[in-house]
Backbone as numpy.savetxt, mean C-alpha at the origin, in Angstrom:
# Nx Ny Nz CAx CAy CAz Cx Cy Cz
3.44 3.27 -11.34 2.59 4.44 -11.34 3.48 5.67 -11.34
3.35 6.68 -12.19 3.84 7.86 -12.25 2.65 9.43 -11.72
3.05 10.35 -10.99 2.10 11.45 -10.74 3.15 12.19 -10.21
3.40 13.71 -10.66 4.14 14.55 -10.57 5.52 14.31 -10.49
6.30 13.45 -11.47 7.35 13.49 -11.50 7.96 12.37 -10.91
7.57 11.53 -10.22 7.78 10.61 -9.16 6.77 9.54 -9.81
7.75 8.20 -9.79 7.54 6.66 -10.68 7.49 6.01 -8.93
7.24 5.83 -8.76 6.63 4.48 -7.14 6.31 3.11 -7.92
6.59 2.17 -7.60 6.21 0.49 -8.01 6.04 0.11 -6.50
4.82 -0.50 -6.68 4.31 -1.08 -5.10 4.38 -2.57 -5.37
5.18 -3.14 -4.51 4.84 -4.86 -4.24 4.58 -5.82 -3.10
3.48 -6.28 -3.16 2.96 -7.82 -2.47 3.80 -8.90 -2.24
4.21 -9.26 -0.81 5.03 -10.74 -0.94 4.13 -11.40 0.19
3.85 -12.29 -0.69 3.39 -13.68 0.40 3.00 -14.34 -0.19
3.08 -15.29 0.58 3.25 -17.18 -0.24 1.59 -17.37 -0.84
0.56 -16.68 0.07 -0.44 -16.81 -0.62 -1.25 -15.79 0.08
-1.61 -15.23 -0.87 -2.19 -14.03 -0.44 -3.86 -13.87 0.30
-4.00 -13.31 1.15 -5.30 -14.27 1.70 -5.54 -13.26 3.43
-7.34 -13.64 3.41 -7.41 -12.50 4.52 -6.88 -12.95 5.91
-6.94 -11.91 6.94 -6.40 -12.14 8.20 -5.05 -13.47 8.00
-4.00 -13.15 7.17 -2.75 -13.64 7.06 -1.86 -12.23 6.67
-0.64 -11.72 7.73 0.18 -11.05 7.65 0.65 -11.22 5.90
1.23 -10.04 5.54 1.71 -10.00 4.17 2.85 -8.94 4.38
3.43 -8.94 3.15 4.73 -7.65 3.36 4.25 -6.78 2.09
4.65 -5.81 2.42 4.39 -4.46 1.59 5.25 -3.88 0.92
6.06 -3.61 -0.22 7.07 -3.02 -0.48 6.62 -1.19 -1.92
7.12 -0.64 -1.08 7.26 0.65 -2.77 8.23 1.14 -2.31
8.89 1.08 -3.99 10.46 1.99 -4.21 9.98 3.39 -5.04
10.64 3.93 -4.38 10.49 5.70 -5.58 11.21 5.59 -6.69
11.34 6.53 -7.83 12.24 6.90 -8.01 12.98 7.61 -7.87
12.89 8.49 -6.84 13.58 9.40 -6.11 13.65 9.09 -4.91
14.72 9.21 -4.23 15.35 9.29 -2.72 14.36 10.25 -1.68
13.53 11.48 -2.08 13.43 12.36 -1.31 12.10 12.14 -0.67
11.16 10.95 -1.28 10.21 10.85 -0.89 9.87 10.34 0.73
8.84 11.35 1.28 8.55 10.41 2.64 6.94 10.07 2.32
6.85 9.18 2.87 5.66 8.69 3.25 4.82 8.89 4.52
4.13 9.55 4.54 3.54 10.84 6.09 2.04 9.49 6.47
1.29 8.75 5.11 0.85 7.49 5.93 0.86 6.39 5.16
0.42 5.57 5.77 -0.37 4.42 4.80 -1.12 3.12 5.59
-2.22 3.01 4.30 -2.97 2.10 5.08 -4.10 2.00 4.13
-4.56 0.58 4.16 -5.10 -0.20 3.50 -6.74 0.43 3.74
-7.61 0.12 2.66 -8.61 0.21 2.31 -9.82 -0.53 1.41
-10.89 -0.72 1.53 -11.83 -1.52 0.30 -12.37 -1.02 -0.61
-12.15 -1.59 -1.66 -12.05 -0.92 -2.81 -13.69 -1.20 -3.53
-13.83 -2.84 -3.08 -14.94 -3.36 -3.47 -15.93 -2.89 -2.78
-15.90 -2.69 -1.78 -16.86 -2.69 -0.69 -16.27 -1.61 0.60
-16.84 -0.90 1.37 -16.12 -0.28 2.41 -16.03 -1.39 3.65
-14.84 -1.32 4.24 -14.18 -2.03 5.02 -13.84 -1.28 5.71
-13.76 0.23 6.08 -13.39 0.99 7.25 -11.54 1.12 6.56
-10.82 1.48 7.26 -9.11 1.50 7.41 -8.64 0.58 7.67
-7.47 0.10 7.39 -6.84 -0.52 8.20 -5.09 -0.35 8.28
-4.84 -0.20 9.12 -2.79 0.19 9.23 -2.41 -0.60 8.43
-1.08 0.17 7.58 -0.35 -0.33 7.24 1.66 -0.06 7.41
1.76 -0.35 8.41 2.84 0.16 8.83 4.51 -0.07 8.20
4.53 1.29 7.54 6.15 0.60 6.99 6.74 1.38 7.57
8.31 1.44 6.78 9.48 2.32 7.17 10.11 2.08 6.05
10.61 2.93 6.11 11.94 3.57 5.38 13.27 2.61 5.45
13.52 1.64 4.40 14.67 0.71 4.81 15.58 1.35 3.77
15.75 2.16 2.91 16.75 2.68 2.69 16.38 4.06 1.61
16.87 4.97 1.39 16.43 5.90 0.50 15.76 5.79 -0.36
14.42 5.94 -0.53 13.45 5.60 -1.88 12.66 4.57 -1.32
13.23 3.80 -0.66 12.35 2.36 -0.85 11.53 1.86 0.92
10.54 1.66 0.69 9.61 1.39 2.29 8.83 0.00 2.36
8.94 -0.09 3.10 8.23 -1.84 3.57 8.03 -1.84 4.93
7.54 -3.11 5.19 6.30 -3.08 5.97 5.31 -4.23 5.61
4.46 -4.98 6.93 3.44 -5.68 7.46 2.08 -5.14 7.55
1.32 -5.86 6.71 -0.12 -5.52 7.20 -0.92 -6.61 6.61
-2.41 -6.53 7.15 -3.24 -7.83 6.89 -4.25 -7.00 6.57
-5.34 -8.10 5.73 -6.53 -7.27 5.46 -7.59 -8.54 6.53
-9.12 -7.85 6.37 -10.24 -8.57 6.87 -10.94 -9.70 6.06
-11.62 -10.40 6.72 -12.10 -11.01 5.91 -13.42 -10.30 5.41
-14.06 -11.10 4.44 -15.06 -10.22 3.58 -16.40 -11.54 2.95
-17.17 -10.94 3.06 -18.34 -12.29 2.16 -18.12 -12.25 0.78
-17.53 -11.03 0.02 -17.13 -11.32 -1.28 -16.35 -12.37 -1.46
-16.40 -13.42 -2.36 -15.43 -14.57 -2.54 -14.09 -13.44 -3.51
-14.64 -12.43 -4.35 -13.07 -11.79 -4.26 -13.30 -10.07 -4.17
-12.10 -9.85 -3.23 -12.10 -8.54 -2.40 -11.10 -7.45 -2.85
-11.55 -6.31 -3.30 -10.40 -5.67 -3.74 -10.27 -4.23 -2.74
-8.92 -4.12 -2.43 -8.45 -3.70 -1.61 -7.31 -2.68 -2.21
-7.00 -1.49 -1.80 -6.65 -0.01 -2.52 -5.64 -0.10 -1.02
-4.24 -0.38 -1.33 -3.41 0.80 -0.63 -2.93 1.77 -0.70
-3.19 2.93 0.34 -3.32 4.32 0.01 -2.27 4.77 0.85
-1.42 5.47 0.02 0.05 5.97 0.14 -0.23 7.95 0.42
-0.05 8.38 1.39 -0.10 10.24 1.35 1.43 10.18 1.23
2.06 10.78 0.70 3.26 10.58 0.25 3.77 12.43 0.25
4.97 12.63 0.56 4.84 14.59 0.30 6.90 14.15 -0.22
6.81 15.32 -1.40 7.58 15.17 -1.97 8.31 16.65 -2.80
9.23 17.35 -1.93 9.50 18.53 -2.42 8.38 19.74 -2.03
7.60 19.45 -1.23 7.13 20.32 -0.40 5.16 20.19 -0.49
5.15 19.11 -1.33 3.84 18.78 -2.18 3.56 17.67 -1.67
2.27 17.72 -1.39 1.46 16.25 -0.93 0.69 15.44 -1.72
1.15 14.33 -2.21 0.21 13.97 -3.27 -0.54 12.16 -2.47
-1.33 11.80 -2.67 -1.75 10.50 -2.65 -2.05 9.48 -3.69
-1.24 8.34 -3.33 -1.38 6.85 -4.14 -2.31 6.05 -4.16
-2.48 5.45 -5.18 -3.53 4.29 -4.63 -3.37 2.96 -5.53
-2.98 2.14 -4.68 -2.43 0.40 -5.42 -3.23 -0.42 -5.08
-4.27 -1.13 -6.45 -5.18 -1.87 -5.82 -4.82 -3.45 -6.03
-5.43 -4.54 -5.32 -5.09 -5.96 -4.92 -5.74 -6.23 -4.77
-5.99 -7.65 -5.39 -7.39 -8.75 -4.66 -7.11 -9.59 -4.19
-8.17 -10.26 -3.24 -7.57 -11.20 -2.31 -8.89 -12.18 -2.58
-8.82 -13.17 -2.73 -10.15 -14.41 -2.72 -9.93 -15.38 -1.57
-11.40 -15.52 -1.74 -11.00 -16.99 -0.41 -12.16 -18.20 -0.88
């Protein structure tokens, strides 16, 4: 995803992706200067309220981090992680969507 100058790639790791099971979170910038002020998961399909998604900063550009989603009666659930991101003095927000089935 590109928006004002700034390329972000968001990635999913886990063996199988699936509700109330921890997952890892990863986005790299392409720039170093970016912070990330929040993030945290959302329903895309359906409202699901918030839910944390807690990363950090493991090295210039790039953030990761643990979070789980809920379960849902949809057999498949799509889910928007939402990045407020401020970058050179500008606040912009992300949004990376994922489905999860069960």
């Amino acid at each position: 995803m590109e928006q004002a100058g700034v390329i972000a790639e968001a990635r999913l790791h886990a063996e199988a992706l699936s509700a109330e099971t921890p997952f890892t979170l990863e986005v790299q910038f392409s720039v170093p200067g970016v912070k990330v002020k929040r993030s945290m998961l959302e329903g895309d399909t359906m409202y699901m309220g918030t839910l944390p998604a807690i990363i950090s900063e493991v090295e210039p550009g790039r953030w990761r981090g643990q979070a789980l989603v809920g379960a849902c009666t949809e057999a498949r659930m799509v889910w928007a992680w939402v990045l407020d991101i401020e970058f050179e003095g500008r606040s912009q927000q992300l949004r990376f969507l994922f489905e999860v089935s069960h």
